[in-house]
C-alpha positions as CSV (number, residue, x, y, z in Angstrom):
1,X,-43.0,-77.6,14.6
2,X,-45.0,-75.5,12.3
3,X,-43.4,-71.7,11.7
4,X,-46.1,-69.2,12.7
5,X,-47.0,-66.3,10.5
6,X,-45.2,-64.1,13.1
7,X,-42.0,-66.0,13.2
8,X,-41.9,-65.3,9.6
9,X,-42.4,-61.9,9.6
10,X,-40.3,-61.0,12.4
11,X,-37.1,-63.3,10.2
12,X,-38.4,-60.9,6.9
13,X,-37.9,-57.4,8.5
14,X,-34.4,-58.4,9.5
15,X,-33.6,-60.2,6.0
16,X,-30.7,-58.5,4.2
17,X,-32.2,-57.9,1.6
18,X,-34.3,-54.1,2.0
19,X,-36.6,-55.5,-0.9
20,X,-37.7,-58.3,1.3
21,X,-37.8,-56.3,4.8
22,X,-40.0,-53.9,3.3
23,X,-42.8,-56.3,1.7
24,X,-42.5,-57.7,5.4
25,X,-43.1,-54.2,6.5
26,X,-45.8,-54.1,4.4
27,X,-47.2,-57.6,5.2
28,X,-47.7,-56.7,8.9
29,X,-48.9,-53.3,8.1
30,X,-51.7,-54.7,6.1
31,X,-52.9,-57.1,8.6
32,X,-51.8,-55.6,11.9
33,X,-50.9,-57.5,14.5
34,X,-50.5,-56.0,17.7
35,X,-47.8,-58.7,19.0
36,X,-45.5,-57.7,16.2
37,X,-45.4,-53.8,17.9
38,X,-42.3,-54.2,19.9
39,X,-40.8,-55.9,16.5
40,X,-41.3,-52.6,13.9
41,X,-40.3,-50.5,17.2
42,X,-37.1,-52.5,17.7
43,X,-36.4,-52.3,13.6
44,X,-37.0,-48.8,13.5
45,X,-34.2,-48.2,15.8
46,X,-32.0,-49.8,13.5
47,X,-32.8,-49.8,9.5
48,X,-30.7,-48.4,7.9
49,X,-32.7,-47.9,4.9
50,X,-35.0,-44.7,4.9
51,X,-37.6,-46.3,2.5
52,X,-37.8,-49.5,5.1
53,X,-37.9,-47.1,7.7
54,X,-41.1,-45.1,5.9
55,X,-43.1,-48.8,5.7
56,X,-42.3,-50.1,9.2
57,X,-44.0,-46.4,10.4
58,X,-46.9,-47.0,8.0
59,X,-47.1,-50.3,9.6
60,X,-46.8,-49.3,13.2
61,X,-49.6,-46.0,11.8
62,X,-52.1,-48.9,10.7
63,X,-52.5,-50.5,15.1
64,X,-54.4,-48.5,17.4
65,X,-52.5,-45.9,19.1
66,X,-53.2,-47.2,22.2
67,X,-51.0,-50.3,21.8
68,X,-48.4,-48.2,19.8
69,X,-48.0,-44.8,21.4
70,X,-47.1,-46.5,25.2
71,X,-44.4,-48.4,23.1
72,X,-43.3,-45.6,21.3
73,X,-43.0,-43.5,24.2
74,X,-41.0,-45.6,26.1
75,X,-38.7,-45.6,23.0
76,X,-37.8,-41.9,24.0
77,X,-35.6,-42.4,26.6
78,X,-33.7,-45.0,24.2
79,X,-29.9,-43.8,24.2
80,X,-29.3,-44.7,20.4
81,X,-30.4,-41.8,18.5
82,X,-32.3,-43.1,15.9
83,X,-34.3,-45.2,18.0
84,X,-35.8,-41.7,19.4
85,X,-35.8,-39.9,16.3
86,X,-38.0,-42.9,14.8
87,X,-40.3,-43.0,17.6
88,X,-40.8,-39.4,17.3
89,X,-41.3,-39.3,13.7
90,X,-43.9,-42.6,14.3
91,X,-45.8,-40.0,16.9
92,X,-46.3,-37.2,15.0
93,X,-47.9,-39.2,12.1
94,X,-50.2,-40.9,14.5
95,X,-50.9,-37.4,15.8
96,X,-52.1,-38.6,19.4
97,X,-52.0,-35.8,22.0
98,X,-51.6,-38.5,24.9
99,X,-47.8,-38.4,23.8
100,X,-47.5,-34.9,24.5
101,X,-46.3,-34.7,27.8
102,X,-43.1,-37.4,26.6
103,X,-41.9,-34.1,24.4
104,X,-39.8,-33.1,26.7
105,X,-37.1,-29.6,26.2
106,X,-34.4,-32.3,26.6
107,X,-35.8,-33.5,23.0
108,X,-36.5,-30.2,21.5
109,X,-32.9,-29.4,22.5
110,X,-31.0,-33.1,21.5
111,X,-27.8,-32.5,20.4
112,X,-28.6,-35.1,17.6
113,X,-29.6,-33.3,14.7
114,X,-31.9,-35.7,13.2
115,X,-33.8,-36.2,17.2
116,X,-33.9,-32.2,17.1
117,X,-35.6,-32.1,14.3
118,X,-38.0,-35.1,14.5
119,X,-39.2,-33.4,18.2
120,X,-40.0,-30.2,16.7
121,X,-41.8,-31.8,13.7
122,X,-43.8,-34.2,16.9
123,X,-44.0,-31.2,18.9
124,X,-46.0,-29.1,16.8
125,X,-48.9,-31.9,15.6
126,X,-48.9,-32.6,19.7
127,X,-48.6,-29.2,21.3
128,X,-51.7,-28.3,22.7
129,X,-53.0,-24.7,22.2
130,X,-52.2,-23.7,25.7
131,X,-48.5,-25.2,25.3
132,X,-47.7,-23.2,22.1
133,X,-45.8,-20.2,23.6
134,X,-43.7,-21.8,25.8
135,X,-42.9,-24.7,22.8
136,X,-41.7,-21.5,20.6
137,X,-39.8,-20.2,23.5
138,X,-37.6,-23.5,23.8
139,X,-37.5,-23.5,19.8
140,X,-36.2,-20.2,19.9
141,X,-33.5,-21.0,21.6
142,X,-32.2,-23.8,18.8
143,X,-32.0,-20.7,16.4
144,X,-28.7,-20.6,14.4
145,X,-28.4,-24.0,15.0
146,X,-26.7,-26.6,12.0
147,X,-26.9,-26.0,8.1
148,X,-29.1,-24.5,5.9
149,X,-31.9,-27.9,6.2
150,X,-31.8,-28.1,9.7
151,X,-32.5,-23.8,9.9
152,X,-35.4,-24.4,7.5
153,X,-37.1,-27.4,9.5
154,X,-36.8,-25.1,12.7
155,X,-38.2,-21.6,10.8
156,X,-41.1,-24.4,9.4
157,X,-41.7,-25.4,12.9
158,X,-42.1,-22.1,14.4
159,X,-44.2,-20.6,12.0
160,X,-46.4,-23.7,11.8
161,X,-46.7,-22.6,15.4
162,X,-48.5,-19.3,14.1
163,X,-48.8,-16.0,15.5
164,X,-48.3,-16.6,19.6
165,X,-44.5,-17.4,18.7
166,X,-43.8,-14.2,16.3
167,X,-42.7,-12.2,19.2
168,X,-40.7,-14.5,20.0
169,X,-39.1,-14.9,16.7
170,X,-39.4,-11.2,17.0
171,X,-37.3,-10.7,19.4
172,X,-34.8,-12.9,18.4
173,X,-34.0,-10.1,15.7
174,X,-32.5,-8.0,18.1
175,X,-30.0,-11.5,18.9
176,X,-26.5,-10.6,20.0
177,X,-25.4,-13.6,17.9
178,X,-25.7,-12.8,13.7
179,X,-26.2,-16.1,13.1
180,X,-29.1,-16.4,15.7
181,X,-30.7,-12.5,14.1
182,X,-30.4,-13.9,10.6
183,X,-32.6,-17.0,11.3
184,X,-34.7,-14.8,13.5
185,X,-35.2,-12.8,10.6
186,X,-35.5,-15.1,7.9
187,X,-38.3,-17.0,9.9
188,X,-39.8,-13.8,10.4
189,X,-39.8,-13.1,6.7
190,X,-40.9,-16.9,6.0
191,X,-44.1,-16.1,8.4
192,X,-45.1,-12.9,6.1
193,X,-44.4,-14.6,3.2
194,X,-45.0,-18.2,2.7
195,X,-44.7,-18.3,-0.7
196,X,-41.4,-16.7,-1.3
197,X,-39.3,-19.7,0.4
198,X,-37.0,-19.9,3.2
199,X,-33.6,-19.4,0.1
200,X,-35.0,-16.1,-0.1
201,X,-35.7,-15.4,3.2
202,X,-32.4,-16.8,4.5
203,X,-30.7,-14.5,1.9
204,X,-32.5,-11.1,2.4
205,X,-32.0,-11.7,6.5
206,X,-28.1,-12.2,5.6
207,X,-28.2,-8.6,3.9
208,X,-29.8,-7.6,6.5
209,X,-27.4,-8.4,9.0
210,X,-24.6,-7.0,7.4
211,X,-26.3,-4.1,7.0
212,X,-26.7,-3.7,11.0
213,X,-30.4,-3.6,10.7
214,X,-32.8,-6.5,12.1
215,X,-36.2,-8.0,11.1
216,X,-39.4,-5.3,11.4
């Protein structure tokens, strides 16, 4: 029996070879298929090469969000880690409000860095205007949280938020927690200053601290 064009693709994006799965990647992405969906979705949750990764969400990007964003969804409750963090990262390119309500606190809050981080990236294309304090109220609490990358992505997310989350971040500079006051501060700094980066930022809120003071 004759292999189909789909049997082929769906053998390419689990070749060995990343060279190969990403021209499959490619392949479907260029001439979308919607009965291939559940077959980037499933290889997103486990390629372990980002640049694959990058084309299989280009690919899933190029269907219409109302085949994908269901699927993707669903993949939120997945209990392997990168299959959520994918999914969310797929979502905020799409940018489809529909998959708003599946951002849930227990997302914003995943004690997987790399899920953390994807939901607040999701969160803020999605949020609607009416949902942005209380999103920068639950990413408040995540400040202090991991290394100097994972800080930045947070103070990026709240201050993409705009100005109904700076008293948040405002009062976070009064935080028992140094850790939690010097991000406060920092992010603070970072939404007064765009320009001056969050390495400066991060450094002046440090001084700061030590000093005893806290943000303005």
């Amino acid at each position: 029996m004759e292999e189909t064009e789909a049997t082929r693709a769906r053998r390419a994006m689990a070749h060995r070879d990343p060279s190969v799965r990403v021209r499959a990647a490619m392949a479907v992405g260029t001439a979308p298929d919607p009965g291939l969906v559940d077959d980037l979705v499933e290889r997103c949750a486990v390629e372990p090469e980002f640049s694959v990764r990058e084309m299989l969400t280009w690919a899933l990007i190029r269907h219409a969000p109302g085949v994908t964003v269901p699927r993707l969804v669903g993949e939120l409750r997945s209990q392997r880690p990168q299959a959520r963090s994918q999914a969310l990262h797929t979502l905020s390119k799409i940018g489809d409000r529909r998959a708003w309500p599946a951002i849930t606190r227990e997302l914003l809050t995943d004690a997987d860095d790399e899920v953390a981080r994807s939901a607040w990236r999701a969160a803020v294309v999605l949020a609607p205007d009416d949902a942005r304090a209380e999103l920068g109220r639950v990413l408040a609490t995540q400040l202090g949280r991991g290394g100097k990358d994972l800080r930045w992505s947070l103070s990026r997310a709240l201050v993409a938020l705009g100005e109904v989350v700076m008293p948040i971040v405002r009062a976070a500079t009064a935080a028992a927690d140094p850790v939690v006051r010097a991000h406060a501060i920092a992010t603070e700094r970072l939404a007064l200053d765009p320009d001056a980066g969050f390495e400066l930022a991060i450094e002046e809120a440090k001084r700061i601290v030590a000093l005893g003071g806290k943000g303005t």
